[in-house]
C-alpha positions in Angstrom: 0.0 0.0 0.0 1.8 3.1 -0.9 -0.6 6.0 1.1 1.8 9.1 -0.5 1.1 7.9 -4.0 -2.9 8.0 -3.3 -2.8 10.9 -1.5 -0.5 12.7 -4.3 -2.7 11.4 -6.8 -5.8 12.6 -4.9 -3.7 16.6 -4.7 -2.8 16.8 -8.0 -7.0 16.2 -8.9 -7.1 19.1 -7.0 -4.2 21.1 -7.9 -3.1 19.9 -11.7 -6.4 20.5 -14.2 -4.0 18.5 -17.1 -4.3 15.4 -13.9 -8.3 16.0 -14.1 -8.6 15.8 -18.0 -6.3 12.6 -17.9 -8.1 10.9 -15.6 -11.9 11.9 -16.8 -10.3 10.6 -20.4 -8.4 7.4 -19.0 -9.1 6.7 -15.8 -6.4 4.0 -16.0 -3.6 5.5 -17.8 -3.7 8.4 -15.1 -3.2 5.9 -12.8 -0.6 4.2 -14.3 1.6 7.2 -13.5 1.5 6.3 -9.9 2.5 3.5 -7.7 -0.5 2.4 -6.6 -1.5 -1.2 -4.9 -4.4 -3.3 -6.5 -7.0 -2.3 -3.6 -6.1 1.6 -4.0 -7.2 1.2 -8.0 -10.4 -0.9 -7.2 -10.9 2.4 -4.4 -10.3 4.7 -6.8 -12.1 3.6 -9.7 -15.3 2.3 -7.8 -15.2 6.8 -7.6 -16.5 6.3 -3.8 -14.4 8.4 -1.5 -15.4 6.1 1.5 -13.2 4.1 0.4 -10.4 5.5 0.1 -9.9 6.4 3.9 -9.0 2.6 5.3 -6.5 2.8 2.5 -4.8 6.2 4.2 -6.5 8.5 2.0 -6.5 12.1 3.8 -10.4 13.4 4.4 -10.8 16.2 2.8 -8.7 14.7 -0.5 -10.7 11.9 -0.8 -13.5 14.2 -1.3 -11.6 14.9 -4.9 -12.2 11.8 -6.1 -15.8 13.1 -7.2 -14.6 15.8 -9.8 -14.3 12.6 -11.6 -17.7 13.1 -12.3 -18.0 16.1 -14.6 -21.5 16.7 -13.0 -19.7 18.2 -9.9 -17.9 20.6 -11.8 -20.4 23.8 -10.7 -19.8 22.8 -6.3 -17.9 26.5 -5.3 -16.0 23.5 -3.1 -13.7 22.9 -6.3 -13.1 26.5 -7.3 -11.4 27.0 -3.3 -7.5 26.3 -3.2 
């Protein structure tokens, strides 16, 4: 389990727009760019921020799992750095 690759994955879909794109495109090739266990990818892909916390995930940046979904894009929560 590799927690600073999840949570660095988990900051740059906040931080990095290109990260966003990549992963709303290819979910798994954005992935691929991090060293990630096989549980962490199942977490991340099922797009369900609870579970992502047993796996080390930090709180609040699990909650960035969901700008996945393009229908969260208006929440003011994503526009705050």
């Amino acid at each position: 389990m590799s927690r600073y690759h999840l949570n660095r994955f988990l900051f740059d879909l906040k931080m990095k727009p290109d990260t966003l794109s990549r992963a709303r495109t290819d979910l798994d090739k954005a992935l691929s760019d991090y060293d990630l266990s096989a549980d962490e990818v199942a977490a991340l892909k099922s797009k369900d921020p609870r579970q992502l916390r047993p796996l080390g995930a930090h709180g609040m940046l699990s909650l960035y799992l969901m700008r996945l979904d393009p229908e969260f894009d208006d929440n003011i929560y994503w526009t705050q750095k």
